[in-house]
C-alpha positions, 0 to 999 in steps of 0.5 A, spaced: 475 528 464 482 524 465 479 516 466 482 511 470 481 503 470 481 500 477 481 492 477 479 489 483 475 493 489 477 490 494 482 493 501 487 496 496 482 497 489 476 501 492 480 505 497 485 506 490 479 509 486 477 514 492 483 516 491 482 519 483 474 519 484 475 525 489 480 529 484 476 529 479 477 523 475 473 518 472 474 511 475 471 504 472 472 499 477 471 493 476 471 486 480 470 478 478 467 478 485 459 482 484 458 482 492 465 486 493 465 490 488 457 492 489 460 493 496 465 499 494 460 505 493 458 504 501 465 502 503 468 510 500 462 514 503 464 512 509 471 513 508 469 520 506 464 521 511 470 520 516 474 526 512 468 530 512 467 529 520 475 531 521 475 537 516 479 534 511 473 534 505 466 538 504 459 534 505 458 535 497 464 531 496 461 524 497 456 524 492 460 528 487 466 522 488 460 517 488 458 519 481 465 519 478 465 511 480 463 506 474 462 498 476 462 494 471 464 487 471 465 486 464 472 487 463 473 489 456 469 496 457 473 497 464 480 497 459 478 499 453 478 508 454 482 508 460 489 511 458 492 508 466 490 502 469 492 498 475 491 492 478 490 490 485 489 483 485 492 478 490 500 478 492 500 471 486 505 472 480 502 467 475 495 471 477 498 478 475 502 476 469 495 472 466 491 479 468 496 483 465 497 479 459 490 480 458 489 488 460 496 489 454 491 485 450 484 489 451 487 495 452 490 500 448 497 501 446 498 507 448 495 505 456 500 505 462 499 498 465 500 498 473 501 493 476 499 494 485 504 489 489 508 489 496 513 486 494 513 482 486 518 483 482 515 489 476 520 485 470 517 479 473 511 481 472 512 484 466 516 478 463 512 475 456 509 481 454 509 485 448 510 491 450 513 491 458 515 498 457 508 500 458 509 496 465 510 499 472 509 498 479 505 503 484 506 500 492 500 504 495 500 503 502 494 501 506 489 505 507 490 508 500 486 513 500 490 516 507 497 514 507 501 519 502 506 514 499 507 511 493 513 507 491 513 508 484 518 501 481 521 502 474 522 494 471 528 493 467 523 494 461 519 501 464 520 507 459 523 513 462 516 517 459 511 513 463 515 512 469 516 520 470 508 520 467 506 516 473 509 520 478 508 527 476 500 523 475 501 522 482 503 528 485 497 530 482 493 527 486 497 529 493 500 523 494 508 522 495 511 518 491 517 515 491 521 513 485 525 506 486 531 506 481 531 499 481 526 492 481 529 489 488 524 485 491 521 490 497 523 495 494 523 500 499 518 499 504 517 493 505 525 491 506 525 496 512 518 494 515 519 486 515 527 487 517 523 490 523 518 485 524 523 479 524 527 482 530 520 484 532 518 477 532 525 474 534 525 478 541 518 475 542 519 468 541 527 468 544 521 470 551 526 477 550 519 481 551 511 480 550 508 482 543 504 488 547 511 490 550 514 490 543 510 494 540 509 499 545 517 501 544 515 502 537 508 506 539 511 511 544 519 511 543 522 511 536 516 510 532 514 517 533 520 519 531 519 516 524 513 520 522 518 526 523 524 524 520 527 517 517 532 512 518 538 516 515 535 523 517 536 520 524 542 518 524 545 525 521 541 527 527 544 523 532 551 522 529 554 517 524 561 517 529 555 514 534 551 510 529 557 506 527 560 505 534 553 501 536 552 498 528 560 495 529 557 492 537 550 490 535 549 487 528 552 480 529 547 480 535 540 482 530 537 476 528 539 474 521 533 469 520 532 467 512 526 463 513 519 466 518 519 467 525 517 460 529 512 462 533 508 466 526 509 459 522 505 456 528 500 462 528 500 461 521 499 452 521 493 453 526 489 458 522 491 464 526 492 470 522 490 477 525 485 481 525 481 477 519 479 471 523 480 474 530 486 472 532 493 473 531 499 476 537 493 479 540 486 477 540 481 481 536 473 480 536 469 482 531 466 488 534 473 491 537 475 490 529 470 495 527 471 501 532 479 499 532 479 500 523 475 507 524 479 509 530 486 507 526 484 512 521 482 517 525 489 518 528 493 516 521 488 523 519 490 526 525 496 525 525 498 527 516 494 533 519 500 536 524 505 534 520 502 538 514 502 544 519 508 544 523 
Protein backbone atom coordinates (compact mmCIF):
# COMPACT_ATOMS: atom_id res chain seq x y z
CA UNK A 1 0.00 0.00 0.00
CA UNK A 2 1.48 3.35 -1.35
CA UNK A 3 1.83 5.75 1.97
CA UNK A 4 1.87 9.40 2.16
CA UNK A 5 2.45 12.10 5.03
CA UNK A 6 0.05 15.01 5.35
CA UNK A 7 1.37 17.69 7.69
CA UNK A 8 -1.41 19.90 8.89
CA UNK A 9 -5.08 18.75 9.15
CA UNK A 10 -6.77 21.61 9.00
CA UNK A 11 -9.19 23.40 5.66
CA UNK A 12 -6.66 21.95 3.03
CA UNK A 13 -4.46 18.84 5.09
CA UNK A 14 -7.67 16.86 5.87
CA UNK A 15 -9.60 17.33 2.86
CA UNK A 16 -5.97 16.58 1.08
CA UNK A 17 -5.58 13.12 2.87
CA UNK A 18 -9.19 12.36 1.84
CA UNK A 19 -8.26 12.56 -1.22
CA UNK A 20 -5.50 9.57 -0.81
CA UNK A 21 -7.31 7.64 2.00
CA UNK A 22 -10.28 6.85 -0.45
CA UNK A 23 -7.77 5.48 -2.98
CA UNK A 24 -6.08 3.34 -1.12
CA UNK A 25 -3.30 4.80 0.50
CA UNK A 26 -2.36 5.01 3.39
CA UNK A 27 -2.14 8.25 5.15
CA UNK A 28 -0.38 9.71 8.28
CA UNK A 29 -1.76 13.04 9.29
CA UNK A 30 -0.33 14.85 11.69
CA UNK A 31 -0.88 18.12 13.50
CA UNK A 32 0.81 20.67 16.33
CA UNK A 33 -2.90 21.49 16.92
CA UNK A 34 -4.53 18.13 18.98
CA UNK A 35 -8.10 19.59 18.75
CA UNK A 36 -7.98 19.98 15.00
CA UNK A 37 -6.02 17.29 14.21
CA UNK A 38 -8.55 14.78 16.30
CA UNK A 39 -11.15 16.86 14.61
CA UNK A 40 -10.12 15.46 11.02
CA UNK A 41 -11.72 11.75 10.94
CA UNK A 42 -15.32 13.57 11.66
CA UNK A 43 -14.75 16.45 9.32
CA UNK A 44 -13.95 13.37 6.28
CA UNK A 45 -16.99 11.15 7.38
CA UNK A 46 -19.14 13.99 6.56
CA UNK A 47 -17.51 14.75 3.37
CA UNK A 48 -17.83 11.42 2.54
CA UNK A 49 -21.48 11.05 3.75
CA UNK A 50 -22.18 13.94 0.94
CA UNK A 51 -20.50 11.62 -1.56
CA UNK A 52 -22.52 8.79 -0.79
CA UNK A 53 -25.82 10.69 -0.57
CA UNK A 54 -25.11 12.22 -4.10
CA UNK A 55 -23.94 8.81 -5.63
CA UNK A 56 -20.32 9.68 -5.81
CA UNK A 57 -19.16 6.91 -3.45
CA UNK A 58 -20.45 3.77 -1.83
CA UNK A 59 -21.43 3.39 2.06
CA UNK A 60 -18.63 1.25 2.69
CA UNK A 61 -16.40 3.96 1.48
CA UNK A 62 -16.36 6.05 4.68
CA UNK A 63 -15.04 3.60 7.29
CA UNK A 64 -12.59 1.67 4.53
CA UNK A 65 -10.80 5.53 3.88
CA UNK A 66 -11.09 6.18 8.06
CA UNK A 67 -9.26 3.28 8.50
CA UNK A 68 -6.44 4.29 6.08
CA UNK A 69 -5.92 7.47 8.20
CA UNK A 70 -3.23 7.36 10.97
CA UNK A 71 -2.98 10.78 13.32
CA UNK A 72 -0.07 11.44 15.08
CA UNK A 73 1.49 13.90 16.51
CA UNK A 74 4.92 13.06 16.96
CA UNK A 75 6.44 14.49 13.74
CA UNK A 76 9.51 11.86 13.20
CA UNK A 77 7.21 8.86 12.76
CA UNK A 78 4.74 10.89 10.64
CA UNK A 79 7.97 11.67 8.04
CA UNK A 80 9.87 8.83 8.29
CA UNK A 81 8.12 5.90 5.75
CA UNK A 82 6.53 7.91 3.98
CA UNK A 83 7.99 8.00 0.23
CA UNK A 84 5.80 11.83 -0.53
CA UNK A 85 4.98 14.06 1.82
CA UNK A 86 3.10 17.58 1.69
CA UNK A 87 2.80 20.40 4.08
CA UNK A 88 -0.02 22.53 4.12
CA UNK A 89 0.73 24.94 6.84
CA UNK A 90 -0.22 28.88 6.77
CA UNK A 91 0.56 30.92 3.58
CA UNK A 92 4.16 31.99 5.75
CA UNK A 93 7.69 31.63 4.29
CA UNK A 94 9.84 31.70 6.98
CA UNK A 95 7.46 28.94 8.55
CA UNK A 96 7.64 26.52 5.13
CA UNK A 97 11.11 26.95 4.71
CA UNK A 98 11.79 26.09 8.70
CA UNK A 99 8.97 22.91 8.41
CA UNK A 100 10.78 21.77 5.04
CA UNK A 101 14.10 21.98 6.31
CA UNK A 102 12.94 20.02 9.20
CA UNK A 103 11.08 17.25 6.89
CA UNK A 104 14.55 17.19 4.46
CA UNK A 105 16.02 16.47 7.64
CA UNK A 106 13.68 13.41 9.11
CA UNK A 107 12.90 12.19 5.95
CA UNK A 108 14.44 9.77 3.73
CA UNK A 109 16.56 10.80 0.75
CA UNK A 110 14.50 9.38 -1.63
CA UNK A 111 11.18 11.29 -0.15
CA UNK A 112 9.10 13.79 -2.59
CA UNK A 113 8.66 16.95 -0.33
CA UNK A 114 5.81 18.92 -1.53
CA UNK A 115 5.14 22.03 -0.50
CA UNK A 116 0.76 23.34 -0.62
CA UNK A 117 0.85 26.98 -1.32
CA UNK A 118 -1.45 29.51 -3.39
CA UNK A 119 1.07 31.70 -4.36
CA UNK A 120 4.79 31.37 -2.46
CA UNK A 121 7.58 31.15 -4.56
CA UNK A 122 8.61 27.05 -4.74
CA UNK A 123 12.53 27.87 -5.18
CA UNK A 124 12.06 30.30 -2.23
CA UNK A 125 10.79 27.89 -0.29
CA UNK A 126 13.26 25.45 -1.21
CA UNK A 127 16.17 27.96 -0.86
CA UNK A 128 18.86 26.50 1.86
CA UNK A 129 18.18 22.93 1.60
CA UNK A 130 20.37 19.97 0.60
CA UNK A 131 18.63 18.31 -1.58
CA UNK A 132 15.82 21.10 -3.19
CA UNK A 133 15.52 18.71 -6.22
CA UNK A 134 13.26 16.85 -4.29
CA UNK A 135 10.95 19.98 -3.79
CA UNK A 136 7.90 21.04 -5.67
CA UNK A 137 4.88 22.69 -5.09
CA UNK A 138 1.17 21.09 -5.31
CA UNK A 139 -1.72 23.97 -5.51
CA UNK A 140 -4.83 22.07 -4.41
CA UNK A 141 -7.79 24.02 -4.99
CA UNK A 142 -10.45 24.29 -2.14
CA UNK A 143 -12.19 21.88 -1.23
CA UNK A 144 -9.60 19.50 -2.10
CA UNK A 145 -11.19 16.61 -2.11
CA UNK A 146 -14.10 18.09 -4.80
CA UNK A 147 -12.03 20.42 -6.91
CA UNK A 148 -10.25 18.39 -9.62
CA UNK A 149 -7.07 20.89 -10.25
CA UNK A 150 -3.73 20.63 -8.98
CA UNK A 151 -0.91 23.09 -10.38
CA UNK A 152 1.70 21.26 -10.02
CA UNK A 153 5.15 24.08 -10.01
CA UNK A 154 8.37 22.90 -10.74
CA UNK A 155 11.21 25.54 -8.90
CA UNK A 156 14.44 26.19 -10.36
CA UNK A 157 16.03 23.21 -8.44
CA UNK A 158 12.92 20.65 -9.16
CA UNK A 159 14.11 17.52 -10.96
CA UNK A 160 12.35 16.34 -14.01
CA UNK A 161 11.69 12.69 -12.55
CA UNK A 162 9.85 13.70 -9.62
CA UNK A 163 8.08 16.60 -11.33
CA UNK A 164 6.66 14.17 -13.99
CA UNK A 165 6.38 11.62 -10.66
CA UNK A 166 3.78 13.95 -9.16
CA UNK A 167 1.95 14.35 -11.74
CA UNK A 168 1.49 10.96 -13.02
CA UNK A 169 0.79 10.26 -9.10
CA UNK A 170 -2.06 12.65 -9.24
CA UNK A 171 -3.54 11.41 -12.29
CA UNK A 172 -3.68 8.51 -10.44
CA UNK A 173 -5.93 9.63 -8.02
CA UNK A 174 -8.40 11.48 -10.37
CA UNK A 175 -7.28 14.77 -10.29
CA UNK A 176 -6.38 17.14 -13.13
CA UNK A 177 -3.15 18.41 -12.72
CA UNK A 178 -1.64 21.20 -14.30
CA UNK A 179 2.22 21.33 -14.89
CA UNK A 180 3.27 25.17 -14.30
CA UNK A 181 6.72 25.24 -16.48
CA UNK A 182 8.15 28.14 -14.34
CA UNK A 183 7.81 29.50 -10.31
CA UNK A 184 6.18 32.91 -11.02
CA UNK A 185 4.14 33.99 -8.06
CA UNK A 186 0.34 32.85 -8.54
CA UNK A 187 1.37 30.67 -10.66
CA UNK A 188 -1.60 29.79 -12.76
CA UNK A 189 -4.83 30.24 -10.81
CA UNK A 190 -4.40 32.66 -8.57
CA UNK A 191 -2.74 35.32 -11.31
CA UNK A 192 -6.04 35.10 -13.04
CA UNK A 193 -8.37 34.96 -10.11
CA UNK A 194 -7.08 37.88 -8.36
CA UNK A 195 -6.79 39.95 -11.64
CA UNK A 196 -10.40 39.47 -11.44
CA UNK A 197 -11.07 40.08 -7.83
CA UNK A 198 -9.37 43.41 -8.16
CA UNK A 199 -11.73 44.77 -11.12
CA UNK A 200 -14.19 43.03 -8.91
CA UNK A 201 -13.43 45.00 -5.97
CA UNK A 202 -12.44 48.33 -8.08
CA UNK A 203 -16.24 48.49 -9.76
CA UNK A 204 -17.32 48.08 -5.91
CA UNK A 205 -15.50 50.90 -4.29
CA UNK A 206 -15.80 53.32 -7.76
CA UNK A 207 -19.85 53.04 -6.56
CA UNK A 208 -19.82 51.31 -10.26
CA UNK A 209 -21.99 48.54 -8.94
CA UNK A 210 -23.08 46.62 -5.39
CA UNK A 211 -20.98 43.67 -4.44
CA UNK A 212 -24.19 41.14 -4.70
CA UNK A 213 -24.77 42.73 -8.41
CA UNK A 214 -21.10 42.16 -9.10
CA UNK A 215 -21.02 38.59 -8.32
CA UNK A 216 -24.16 38.04 -9.89
CA UNK A 217 -22.77 38.80 -13.43
CA UNK A 218 -20.14 36.18 -12.76
CA UNK A 219 -22.74 33.44 -11.35
CA UNK A 220 -25.24 33.86 -14.09
CA UNK A 221 -23.38 35.39 -17.16
CA UNK A 222 -19.69 34.27 -18.27
CA UNK A 223 -18.80 32.30 -15.20
CA UNK A 224 -20.96 29.48 -16.46
CA UNK A 225 -19.13 29.84 -19.44
CA UNK A 226 -16.03 28.89 -17.65
CA UNK A 227 -16.52 25.70 -16.07
CA UNK A 228 -16.98 24.57 -20.05
CA UNK A 229 -14.24 26.53 -21.66
CA UNK A 230 -11.35 28.57 -20.43
CA UNK A 231 -10.34 31.94 -21.06
CA UNK A 232 -8.15 31.54 -24.32
CA UNK A 233 -10.46 28.67 -25.51
CA UNK A 234 -13.50 31.40 -25.48
CA UNK A 235 -11.69 33.68 -27.14
CA UNK A 236 -10.99 31.28 -30.10
CA UNK A 237 -14.57 30.83 -29.98
CA UNK A 238 -15.46 34.34 -29.99
CA UNK A 239 -13.04 35.68 -32.40
CA UNK A 240 -9.27 36.74 -31.61
CA UNK A 241 -10.05 39.72 -34.51
CA UNK A 242 -13.12 40.78 -32.06
CA UNK A 243 -10.83 39.91 -28.60
CA UNK A 244 -8.41 42.43 -30.11
CA UNK A 245 -10.51 45.18 -30.94
CA UNK A 246 -12.35 45.39 -27.19
CA UNK A 247 -8.78 44.36 -25.63
CA UNK A 248 -7.16 47.84 -27.82
CA UNK A 249 -10.46 49.85 -26.43
CA UNK A 250 -10.79 48.50 -23.04
CA UNK A 251 -7.29 47.99 -21.09
CA UNK A 252 -6.24 51.33 -20.55
CA UNK A 253 -9.64 51.73 -18.66
CA UNK A 254 -9.09 48.28 -16.20
CA UNK A 255 -7.77 48.92 -13.09
CA UNK A 256 -4.22 48.54 -13.08
CA UNK A 257 -3.91 48.75 -8.94
CA UNK A 258 -0.58 47.65 -7.19
CA UNK A 259 -1.55 47.59 -3.71
CA UNK A 260 -5.21 46.15 -2.50
CA UNK A 261 -8.49 47.50 -2.85
CA UNK A 262 -9.45 50.41 -0.24
CA UNK A 263 -12.67 49.14 0.75
CA UNK A 264 -10.76 45.27 1.30
CA UNK A 265 -7.96 47.52 3.33
CA UNK A 266 -10.67 48.99 5.42
CA UNK A 267 -12.72 45.48 5.80
CA UNK A 268 -9.43 43.94 6.73
CA UNK A 269 -8.38 46.98 9.57
CA UNK A 270 -11.67 46.59 11.23
CA UNK A 271 -11.65 42.80 11.66
CA UNK A 272 -14.02 42.06 8.93
CA UNK A 273 -12.87 39.22 7.14
CA UNK A 274 -15.49 36.90 5.58
CA UNK A 275 -17.15 34.20 6.42
CA UNK A 276 -14.63 33.21 9.75
CA UNK A 277 -15.64 36.10 11.81
CA UNK A 278 -19.33 36.66 10.21
CA UNK A 279 -18.87 39.54 8.36
CA UNK A 280 -17.26 40.43 4.85
CA UNK A 281 -18.94 42.21 1.42
CA UNK A 282 -21.82 40.16 2.83
CA UNK A 283 -23.20 39.34 6.08
CA UNK A 284 -22.69 35.65 7.10
CA UNK A 285 -24.15 34.37 10.56
CA UNK A 286 -22.96 31.33 12.05
CA UNK A 287 -25.79 29.12 10.93
CA UNK A 288 -26.24 30.43 7.50
CA UNK A 289 -22.38 29.44 7.00
CA UNK A 290 -23.18 25.83 7.81
CA UNK A 291 -25.74 25.16 5.37
CA UNK A 292 -24.23 27.74 2.80
CA UNK A 293 -20.61 25.20 2.82
CA UNK A 294 -22.81 22.13 2.63
CA UNK A 295 -24.78 23.65 -0.01
CA UNK A 296 -21.63 24.93 -1.84
CA UNK A 297 -20.31 21.51 -2.12
CA UNK A 298 -23.42 20.01 -3.23
CA UNK A 299 -23.64 22.11 -6.39
CA UNK A 300 -19.44 22.05 -6.90
CA UNK A 301 -20.34 17.98 -6.88
CA UNK A 302 -23.22 18.29 -9.02
CA UNK A 303 -21.88 20.56 -11.22
CA UNK A 304 -18.17 18.15 -11.87
CA UNK A 305 -20.82 15.36 -12.39
CA UNK A 306 -22.58 17.10 -15.70
CA UNK A 307 -19.40 17.86 -16.84
CA UNK A 308 -18.29 14.44 -16.89
CA UNK A 309 -21.13 13.07 -18.73
CA UNK A 310 -21.80 15.87 -21.16
Amino acid sequence: MPEVGIIGAGTMGHGIAQCFAVKGWRVRLYDVNREILCSAPARIRSNLELFVEVGWAQPEAIEEAIQNIALGQDLPSVTQGPGLIIETVSEQLDLKRRLLAKLEELSSPETILCTNTSALSITSISRGLKHPERVLGTHFWNPPHILPCVEVIKSETTSDRVFEEVVSLLAGLGKEPVRVLRDVPGFIGNRMQHALQREAMYLVDQGIAAPEEVDRVVKFGFGLRLALMGPLERSDWGGLDITYQVQKYLLPYLCSDTRPSPLLTQKVSVGDLGVKTGQGYFDWPAEKTARAIKERDRRLLALIHFLKIA
